[in-house]
C-alpha positions, 0 to 999 in steps of 0.5 A: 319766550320760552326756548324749545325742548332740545332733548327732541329738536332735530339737530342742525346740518353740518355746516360747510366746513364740517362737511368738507372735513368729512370728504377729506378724511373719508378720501384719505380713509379709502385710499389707505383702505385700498392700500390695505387690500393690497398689502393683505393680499400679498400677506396671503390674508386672501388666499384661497381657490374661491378668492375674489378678483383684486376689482372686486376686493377694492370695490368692497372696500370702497363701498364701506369707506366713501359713504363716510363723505356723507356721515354728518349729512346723512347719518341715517342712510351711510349707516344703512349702507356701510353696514349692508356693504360690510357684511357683503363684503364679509359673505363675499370673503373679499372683506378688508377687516380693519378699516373697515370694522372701524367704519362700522364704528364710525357710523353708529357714533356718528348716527347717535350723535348727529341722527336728525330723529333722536328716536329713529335713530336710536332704533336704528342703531339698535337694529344695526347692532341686531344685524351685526350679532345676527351676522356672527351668529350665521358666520359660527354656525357655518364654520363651528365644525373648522374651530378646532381644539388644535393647540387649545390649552384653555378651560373651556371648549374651544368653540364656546371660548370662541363664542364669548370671546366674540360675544365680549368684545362685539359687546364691548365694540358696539356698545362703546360706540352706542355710548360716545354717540350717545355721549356727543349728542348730550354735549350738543344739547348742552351746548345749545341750552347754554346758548338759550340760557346766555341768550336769555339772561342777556334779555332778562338783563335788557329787560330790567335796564329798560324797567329801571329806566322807566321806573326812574323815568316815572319817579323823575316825572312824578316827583319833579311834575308834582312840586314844579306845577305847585311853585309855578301856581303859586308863583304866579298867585304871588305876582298877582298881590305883590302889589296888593297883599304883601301877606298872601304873596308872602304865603305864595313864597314861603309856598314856593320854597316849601315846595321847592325844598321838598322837591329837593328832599325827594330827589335826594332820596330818590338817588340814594335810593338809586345807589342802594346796592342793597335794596330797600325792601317793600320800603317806598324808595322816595318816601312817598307812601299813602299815609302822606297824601294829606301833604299833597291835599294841603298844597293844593289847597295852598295853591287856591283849591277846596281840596278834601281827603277822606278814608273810608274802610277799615286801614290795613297795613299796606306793601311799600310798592301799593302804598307808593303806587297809590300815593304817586297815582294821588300826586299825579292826579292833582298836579294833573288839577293843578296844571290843566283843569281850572278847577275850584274844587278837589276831592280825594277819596282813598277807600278799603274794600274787600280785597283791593284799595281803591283811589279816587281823584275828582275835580269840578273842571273842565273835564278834559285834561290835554294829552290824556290819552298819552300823557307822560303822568297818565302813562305812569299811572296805568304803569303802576296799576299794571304792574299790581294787576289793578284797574286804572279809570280816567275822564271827564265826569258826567256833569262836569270835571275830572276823575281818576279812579284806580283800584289796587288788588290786596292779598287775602291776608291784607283783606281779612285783617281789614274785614277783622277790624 
């Protein structure tokens, strides 16, 4: 599944411990901010005949520093409301400047880094930016006539010295604010994005665990099934002419223990494949490939069945993984023969069309094999049909017996070489 686009994703609400930070440091910020006002005041910072009461100085204060509860939780509307109380507070002339300037920064940190809309609150950090020049500007064209050239010893006018000073250093203020939110937000989203890419590598790992073991399941099953259903048929020809034909019981044992042996021959390499860290390729890791289907034919026939292999196209070298596929679909097709048809005959067509390979598995009989439709052998089959994006058929046939019929996509490559021949 794919994971969402975090660049766009609304970020999470703060979690309960985030906000019970944000009360305890907005209470500990107002409570130095009313101390500040008490302290300017005595300073004479507020002196003059138009001054404000102490209630209204504080209540200004107040106003920028507790919406800060709420600035993870709310980042939109704090901003709005820290800078509507600020610049009130800086028309009411009742303003204390340090703290709060401070959470003027605050609010637009914390608006690019927690705003829930990334876009909303782009904009809207912006248009608090816009508003506080706007504000700067109003507050020099009122007081231009008070910037006076009073122990000016500079370049420049006083009043454009004062102009760039206040351009430069808001610039600087609000952009550096801009910038870190900007910067928090990007460490969040790579957060999160190592989060989905840890969380999806634990389930491509999951995912390939559980492959391998139905791959190793299936090897198991189609090597073990295969040669098992042979020594047990031929097992059981012997019993019959122990006692009749010493030289058939002979063939069914030498039989037996040929199909024991290579039974034992496949397993080995199946493991050593298994151990192979370095992987084997487009190579069949048990040996198993198309070109050793005539070995499956000829056990069938040794276990008592008119067993033919036929080709029919032009041959076309072949991937590991199709012609192993192809060569297992064989063998589960006639231990399926073996096991349950009571069949006489067998007929095994393998055929090269025109971009895909097809097999075909037929037998005379009874038409019906027990399980089929849940078969572990059957499972297999369509497993590996699926994973080369074939078409797998199977059941009884109009008349009598049985057929497995797959067929198996070839590149264009493979195809045009085999038109060429």
């Amino acid at each position: 599944m794919t994971p969402p686009i975090v660049d766009d994703a609304p970020r999470p609400a703060p979690t309960s411990r985030q906000r019970r930070i944000d009360l305890g440091i907005a209470l500990i910020i107002a409570t130095v901010a009313v101390l500040n006002v008490f302290l300017a005041r005595s300073a004479g910072l507020f002196a003059s005949d138009d001054a404000p009461s102490v209630i209204e100085q504080v209540g200004w204060s107040l106003a920028v520093m507790l919406p800060l509860i709420w600035r993870r939780s709310r980042p939109e509307v704090v901003a709005v409301l820290v800078s509507i109380f600020f610049i009130g507070g800086q028309v009411r002339g009742a303003q204390e400047q340090q703290l709060a300037t401070g959470a003027v920064f605050v609010v637009i940190y914390t608006l690019g880094a927690w705003g829930r809309d990334r876009r909303r609150s782009r904009w809207l950090r912006l248009a608090i930016i816009g508003g506080m020049f706007a504000w700067i500007a109003v507050v020099f064209i009122l007081s231009h006539d008070e910037i006076t050239a009073d122990g000016a010893s500079g370049e420049l006018p006083p009043l454009l010295a004062a102009v760039l000073n206040a351009i430069i250093v808001n610039v600087a203020f609000f952009g550096f604010a801009y910038a870190l939110g900007e910067a928090a937000r990007r460490q969040w989203q790579l957060e999160v994005r190592t989060a989905q890419l840890r969380a999806a590598q634990a389930a491509a790992g999951e995912r390939a665990v559980i492959g391998e073991r139905v791959r190793i399941a299936r090897e198991l099953h189609d090597v073990v099934a295969h040669h098992v259903s042979v020594m047990g048929i031929q097992a059981s020809a012997c019993r019959r002419v122990l006692d009749k034909d010493l030289d058939r019981a002979r063939t069914a044992l030498t039989a037996v223990e040929d199909s024991a042996r290579t039974a034992v021959d496949e397993l080995r390499r199946m493991l050593g494949a298994l151990r192979d860290t370095g992987g084997a390729g487009d190579e069949p890791p048990t040996g198993a490939a198309l070109d050793r289907v005539d070995e499956l034919v000829a056990r069938a026939r040794e276990a008592g069945l008119a067993a033919t292999c036929n080709v029919y196209g032009d041959p076309v070298p072949l991937p590991g993984s199709v012609s192993q596929a192809a060569y297992r679909i064989v063998q589960e097709a006639v231990t399926n023969t073996l096991k349950h048809a009571h069949a006489t005959n067998l007929d095994v067509r393998i055929r090269y069309l025109a971009g895909e390979l097809e097999i075909d598995v037929a037998d005379d009989g009874r038409g019906a094999v027990p399980g089929a439709g849940g078969g572990l052998g059957l499972i297999g089959m369509r497993e590996r049909v699926a994973v080369h994006d074939g078409v797998l058929e199977n059941g009884p046939r109009t008349g009598g017996g049985y057929r497995v019929r797959a067929r198996l996509p070839l590149s264009r490559e493979l195809a045009g070489s085999g038109e060429q021949r």
